[in-house]
Backbone bond lengths (Angstrom), bond angles and torsions (degrees), N, CA, C in turn:
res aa  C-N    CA-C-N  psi(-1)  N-CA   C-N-CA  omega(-1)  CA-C   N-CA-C  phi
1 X - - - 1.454 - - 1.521 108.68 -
2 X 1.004 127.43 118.73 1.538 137.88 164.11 1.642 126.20 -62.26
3 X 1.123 104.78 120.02 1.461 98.90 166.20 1.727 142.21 -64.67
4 X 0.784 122.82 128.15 1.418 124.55 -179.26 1.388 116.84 -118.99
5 X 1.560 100.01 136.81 2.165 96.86 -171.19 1.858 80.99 -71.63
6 X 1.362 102.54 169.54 1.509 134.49 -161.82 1.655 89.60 -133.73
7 X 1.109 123.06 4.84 1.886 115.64 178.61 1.625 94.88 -103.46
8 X 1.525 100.70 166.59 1.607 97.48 172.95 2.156 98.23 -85.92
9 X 1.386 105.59 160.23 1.243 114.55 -179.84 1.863 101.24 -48.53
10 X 1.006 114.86 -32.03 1.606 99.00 -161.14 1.058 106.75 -113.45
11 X 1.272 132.41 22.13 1.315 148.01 154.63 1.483 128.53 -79.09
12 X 1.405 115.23 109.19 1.635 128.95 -157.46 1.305 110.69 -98.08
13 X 1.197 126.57 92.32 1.988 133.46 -178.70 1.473 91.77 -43.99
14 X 1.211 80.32 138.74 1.833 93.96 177.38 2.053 109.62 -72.70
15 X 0.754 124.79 127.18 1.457 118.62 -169.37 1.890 110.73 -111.73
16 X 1.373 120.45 27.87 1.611 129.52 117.52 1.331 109.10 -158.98
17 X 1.606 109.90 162.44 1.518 113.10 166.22 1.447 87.40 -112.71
18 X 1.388 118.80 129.79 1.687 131.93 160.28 1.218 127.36 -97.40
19 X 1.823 134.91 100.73 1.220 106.11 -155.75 1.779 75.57 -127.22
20 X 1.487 100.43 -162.14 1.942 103.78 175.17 1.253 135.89 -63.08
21 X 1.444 109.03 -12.08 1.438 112.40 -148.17 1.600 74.27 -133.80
22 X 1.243 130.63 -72.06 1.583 120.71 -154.51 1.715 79.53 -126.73
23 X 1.929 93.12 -174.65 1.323 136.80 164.11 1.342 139.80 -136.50
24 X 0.993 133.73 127.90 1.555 130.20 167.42 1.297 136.86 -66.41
25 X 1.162 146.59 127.00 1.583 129.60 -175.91 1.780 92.70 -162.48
26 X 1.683 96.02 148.71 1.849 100.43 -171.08 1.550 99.49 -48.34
27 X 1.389 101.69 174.38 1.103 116.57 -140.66 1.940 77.92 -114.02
28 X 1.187 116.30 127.11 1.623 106.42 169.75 1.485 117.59 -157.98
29 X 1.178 145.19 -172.04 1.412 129.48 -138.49 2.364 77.96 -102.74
30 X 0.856 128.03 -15.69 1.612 111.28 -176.56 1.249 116.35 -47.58
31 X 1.577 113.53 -23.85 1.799 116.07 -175.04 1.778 91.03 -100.98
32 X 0.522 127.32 21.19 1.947 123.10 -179.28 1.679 90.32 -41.68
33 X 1.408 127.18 -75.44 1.172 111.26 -139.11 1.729 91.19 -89.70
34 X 1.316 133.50 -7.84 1.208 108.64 163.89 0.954 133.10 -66.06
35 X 1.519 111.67 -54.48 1.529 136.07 178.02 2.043 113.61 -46.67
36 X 1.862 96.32 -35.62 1.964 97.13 164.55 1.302 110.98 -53.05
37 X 1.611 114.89 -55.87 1.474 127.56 179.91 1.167 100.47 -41.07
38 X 1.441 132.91 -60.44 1.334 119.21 -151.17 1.668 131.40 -83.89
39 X 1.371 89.68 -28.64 1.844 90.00 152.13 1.210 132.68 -132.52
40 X 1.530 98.52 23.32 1.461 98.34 154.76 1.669 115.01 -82.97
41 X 1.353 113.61 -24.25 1.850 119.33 162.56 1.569 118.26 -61.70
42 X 1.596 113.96 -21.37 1.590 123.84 -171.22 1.218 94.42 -122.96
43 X 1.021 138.10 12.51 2.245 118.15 153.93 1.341 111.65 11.75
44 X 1.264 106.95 -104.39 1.471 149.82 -178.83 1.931 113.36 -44.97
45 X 1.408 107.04 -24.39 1.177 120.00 177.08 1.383 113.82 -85.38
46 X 1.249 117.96 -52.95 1.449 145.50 167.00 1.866 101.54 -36.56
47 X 1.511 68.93 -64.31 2.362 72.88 -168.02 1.397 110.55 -56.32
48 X 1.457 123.35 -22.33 1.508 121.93 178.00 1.516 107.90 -87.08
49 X 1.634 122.92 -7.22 1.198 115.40 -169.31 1.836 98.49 -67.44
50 X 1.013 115.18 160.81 1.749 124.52 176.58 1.737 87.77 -62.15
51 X 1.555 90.70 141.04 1.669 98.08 144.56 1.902 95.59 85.07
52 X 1.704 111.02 8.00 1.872 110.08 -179.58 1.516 83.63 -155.08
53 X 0.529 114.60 6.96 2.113 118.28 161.86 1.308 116.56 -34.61
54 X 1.439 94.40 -65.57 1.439 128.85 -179.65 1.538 121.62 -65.12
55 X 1.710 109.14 -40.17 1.419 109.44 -165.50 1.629 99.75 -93.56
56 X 1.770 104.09 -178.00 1.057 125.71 164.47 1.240 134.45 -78.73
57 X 1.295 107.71 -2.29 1.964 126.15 -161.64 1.587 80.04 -112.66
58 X 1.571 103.98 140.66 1.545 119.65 -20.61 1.483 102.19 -74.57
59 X 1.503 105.93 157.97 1.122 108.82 -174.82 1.876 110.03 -72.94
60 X 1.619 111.60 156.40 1.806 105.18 -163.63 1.458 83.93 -76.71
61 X 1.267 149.89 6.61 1.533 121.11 -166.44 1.660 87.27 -122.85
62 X 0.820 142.35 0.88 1.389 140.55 -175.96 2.098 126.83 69.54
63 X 0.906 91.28 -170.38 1.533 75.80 167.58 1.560 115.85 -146.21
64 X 1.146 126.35 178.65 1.317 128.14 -170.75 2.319 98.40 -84.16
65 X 1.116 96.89 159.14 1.451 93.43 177.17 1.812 120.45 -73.31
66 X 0.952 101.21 -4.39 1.487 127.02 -174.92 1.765 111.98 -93.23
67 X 1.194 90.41 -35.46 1.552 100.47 176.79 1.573 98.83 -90.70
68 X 1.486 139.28 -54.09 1.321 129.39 169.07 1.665 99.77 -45.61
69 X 1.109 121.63 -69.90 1.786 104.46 -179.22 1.353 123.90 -14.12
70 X 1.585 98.96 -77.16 1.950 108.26 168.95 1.529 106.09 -38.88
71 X 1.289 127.70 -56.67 1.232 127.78 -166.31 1.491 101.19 -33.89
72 X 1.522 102.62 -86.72 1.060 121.22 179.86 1.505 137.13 -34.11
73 X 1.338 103.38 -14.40 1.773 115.92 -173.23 1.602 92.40 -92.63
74 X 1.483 105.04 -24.62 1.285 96.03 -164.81 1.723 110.15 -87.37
75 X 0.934 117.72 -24.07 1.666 133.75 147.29 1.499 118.51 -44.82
76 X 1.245 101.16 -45.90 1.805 106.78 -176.69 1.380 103.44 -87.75
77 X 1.429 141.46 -14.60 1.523 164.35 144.07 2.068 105.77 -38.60
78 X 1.249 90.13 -77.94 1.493 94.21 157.91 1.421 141.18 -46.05
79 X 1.331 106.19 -51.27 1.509 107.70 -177.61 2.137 99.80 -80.80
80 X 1.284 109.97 -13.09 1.706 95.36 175.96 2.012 103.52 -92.84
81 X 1.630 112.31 -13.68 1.429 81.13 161.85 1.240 115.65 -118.02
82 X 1.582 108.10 51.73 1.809 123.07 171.53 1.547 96.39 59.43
83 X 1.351 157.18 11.42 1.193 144.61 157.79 0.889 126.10 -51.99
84 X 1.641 128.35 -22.03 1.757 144.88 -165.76 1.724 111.80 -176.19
85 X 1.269 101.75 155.23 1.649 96.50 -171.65 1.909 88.56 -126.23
86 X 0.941 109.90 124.67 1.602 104.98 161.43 1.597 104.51 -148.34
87 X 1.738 93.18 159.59 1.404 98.01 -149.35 1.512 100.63 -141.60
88 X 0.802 123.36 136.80 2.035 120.20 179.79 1.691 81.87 -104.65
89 X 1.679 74.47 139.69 1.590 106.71 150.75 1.155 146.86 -70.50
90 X 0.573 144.28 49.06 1.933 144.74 -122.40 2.024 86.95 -105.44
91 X 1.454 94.17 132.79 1.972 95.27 171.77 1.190 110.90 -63.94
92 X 1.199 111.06 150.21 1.599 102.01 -170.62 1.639 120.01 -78.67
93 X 1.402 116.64 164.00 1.341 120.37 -169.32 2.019 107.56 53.36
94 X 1.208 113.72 46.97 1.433 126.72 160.54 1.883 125.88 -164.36
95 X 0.958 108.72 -150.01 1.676 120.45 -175.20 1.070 91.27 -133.85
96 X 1.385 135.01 -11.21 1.492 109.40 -177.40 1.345 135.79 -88.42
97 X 1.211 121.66 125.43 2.082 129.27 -166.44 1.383 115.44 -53.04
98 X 1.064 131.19 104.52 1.181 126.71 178.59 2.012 113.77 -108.92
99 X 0.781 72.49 10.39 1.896 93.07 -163.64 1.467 148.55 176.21
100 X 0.999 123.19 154.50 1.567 106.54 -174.04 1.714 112.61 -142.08
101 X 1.136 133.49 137.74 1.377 132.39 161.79 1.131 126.01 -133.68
102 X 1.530 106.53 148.28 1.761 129.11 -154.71 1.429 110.72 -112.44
103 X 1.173 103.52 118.25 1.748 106.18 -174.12 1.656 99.79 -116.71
104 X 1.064 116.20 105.05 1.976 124.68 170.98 1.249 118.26 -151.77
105 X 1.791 102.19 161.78 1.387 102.13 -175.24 1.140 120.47 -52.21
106 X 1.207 113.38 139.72 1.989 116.69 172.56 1.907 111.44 -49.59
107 X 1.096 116.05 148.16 1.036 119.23 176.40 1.576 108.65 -85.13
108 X 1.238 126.34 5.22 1.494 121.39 -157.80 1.339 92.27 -150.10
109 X 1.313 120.97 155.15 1.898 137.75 -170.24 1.578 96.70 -72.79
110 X 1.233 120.96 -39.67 1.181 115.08 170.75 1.263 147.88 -6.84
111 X 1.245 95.87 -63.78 1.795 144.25 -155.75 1.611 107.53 -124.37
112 X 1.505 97.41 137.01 1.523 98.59 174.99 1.938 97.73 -92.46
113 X 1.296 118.94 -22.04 1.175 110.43 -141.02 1.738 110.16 -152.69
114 X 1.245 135.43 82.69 1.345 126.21 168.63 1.355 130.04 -44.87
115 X 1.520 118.35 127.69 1.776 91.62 176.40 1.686 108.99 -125.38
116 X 0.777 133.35 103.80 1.870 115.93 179.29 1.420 101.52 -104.08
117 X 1.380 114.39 149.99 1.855 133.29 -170.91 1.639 94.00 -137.64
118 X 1.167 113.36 152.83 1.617 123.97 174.91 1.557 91.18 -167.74
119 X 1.471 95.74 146.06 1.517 120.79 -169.25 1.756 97.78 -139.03
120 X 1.468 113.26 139.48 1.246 123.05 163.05 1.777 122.84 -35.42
121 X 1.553 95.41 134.20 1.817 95.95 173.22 1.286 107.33 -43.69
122 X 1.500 113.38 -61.51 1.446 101.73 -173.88 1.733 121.50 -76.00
123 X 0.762 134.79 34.85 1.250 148.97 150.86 1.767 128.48 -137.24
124 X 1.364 98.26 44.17 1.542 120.07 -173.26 1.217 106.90 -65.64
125 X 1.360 138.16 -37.44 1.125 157.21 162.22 1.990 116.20 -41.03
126 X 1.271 123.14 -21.80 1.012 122.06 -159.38 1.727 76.37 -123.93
127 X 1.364 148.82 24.57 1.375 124.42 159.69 1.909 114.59 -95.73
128 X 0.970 112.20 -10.11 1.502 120.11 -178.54 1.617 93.59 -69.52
129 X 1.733 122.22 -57.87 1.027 127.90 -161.06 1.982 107.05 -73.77
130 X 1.012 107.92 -41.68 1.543 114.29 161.40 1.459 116.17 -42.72
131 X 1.207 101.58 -50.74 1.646 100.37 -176.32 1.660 120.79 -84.08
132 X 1.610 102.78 -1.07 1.298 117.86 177.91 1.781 103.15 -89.52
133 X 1.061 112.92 -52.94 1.215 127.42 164.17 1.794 116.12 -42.07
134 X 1.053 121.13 -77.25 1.141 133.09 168.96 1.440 103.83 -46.74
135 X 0.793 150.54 -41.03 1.884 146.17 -175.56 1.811 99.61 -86.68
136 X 1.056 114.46 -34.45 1.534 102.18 158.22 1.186 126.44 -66.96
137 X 1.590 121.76 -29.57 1.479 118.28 -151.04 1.613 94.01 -99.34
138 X 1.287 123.81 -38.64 1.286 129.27 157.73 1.631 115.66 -50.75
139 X 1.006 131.02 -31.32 1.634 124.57 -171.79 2.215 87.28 -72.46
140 X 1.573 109.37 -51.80 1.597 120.31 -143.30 1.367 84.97 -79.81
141 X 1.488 126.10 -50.06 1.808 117.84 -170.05 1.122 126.01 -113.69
142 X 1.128 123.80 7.32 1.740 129.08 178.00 1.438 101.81 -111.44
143 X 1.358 114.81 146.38 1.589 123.50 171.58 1.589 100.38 -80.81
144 X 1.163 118.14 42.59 1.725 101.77 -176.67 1.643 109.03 -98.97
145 X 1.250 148.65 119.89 1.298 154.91 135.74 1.183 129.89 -52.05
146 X 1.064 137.48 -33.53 1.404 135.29 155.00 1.504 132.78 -122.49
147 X 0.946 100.17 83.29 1.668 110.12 -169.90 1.254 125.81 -109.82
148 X 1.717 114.91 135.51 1.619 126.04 -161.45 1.260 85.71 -110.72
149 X 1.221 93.18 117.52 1.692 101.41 168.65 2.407 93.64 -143.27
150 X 1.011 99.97 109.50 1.818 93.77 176.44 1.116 111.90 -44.75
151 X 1.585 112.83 142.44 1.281 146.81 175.50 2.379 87.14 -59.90
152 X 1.553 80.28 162.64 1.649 95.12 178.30 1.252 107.62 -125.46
153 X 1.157 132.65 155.49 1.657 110.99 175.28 1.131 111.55 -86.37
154 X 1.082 117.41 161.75 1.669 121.48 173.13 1.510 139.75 -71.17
């Protein structure tokens, strides 16, 4: 099965969201060893986040840093032929990973657009505001109309 970008051709991914607390920027192998750190310390945190309930990521046995590398190229692979947009979180004013979010086609007719975000255990506190962020920035710069992205609690 072949991939196909899901954006219109003349449509330009925004390449950061800058807010107070963190930032967004594509997702590419330069944070490798942060981004291991950061959920390989939150497993278990991650899988309860909304919207990874369901999946296998991260995986419970972890992975080698070499294998997050590939991962990751293969994410940054995607988002250059518009197939997927993913984006690390990095806290703001640093390099360090605090998070990551997944922008792809919905798996279901439903939905134009899947989104899942996960933020470090110890910065659990900053995923309500991520997902506040992200549900704005998607309404103002993405052509998406129907988009599953999980509710957060309040």
């Amino acid at each position: 099965m072949s991939k196909t970008a899901f954006v219109p051709a003349d449509f330009e991914p925004p390449r950061e969201l800058a807010l107070e607390r963190f930032r967004l920027v594509p997702l590419g192998v330069e944070h490798n060893a942060s981004d291991h750190a950061a959920w390989s310390a939150s497993i278990a945190h991650i899988r309860a986040t909304p919207g990874f309930e369901s999946t296998d990521w991260p995986p419970l046995d972890g992975m080698s840093l070499e294998a997050n590398r590939g991962d990751r190229a293969s994410h940054a692979r995607d988002f250059a032929e518009r197939t997927g947009f993913t984006y690390t979180v990095l806290k703001r004013g640093t390099d360090e990973v605090i998070g990551c979010l997944y922008i792809y086609p919905a798996k279901s007719a439903e939905h134009d657009v899947e989104v899942r975000s996960w933020v470090r255990a110890d910065v659990a506190e900053l995923d309500a505001p991520l997902h506040a962020a992200v549900t704005r920035w998607l309404a103002e710069r993405w052509p998406f109309e129907r988009v599953r992205y999980a509710e957060r609690p309040a």
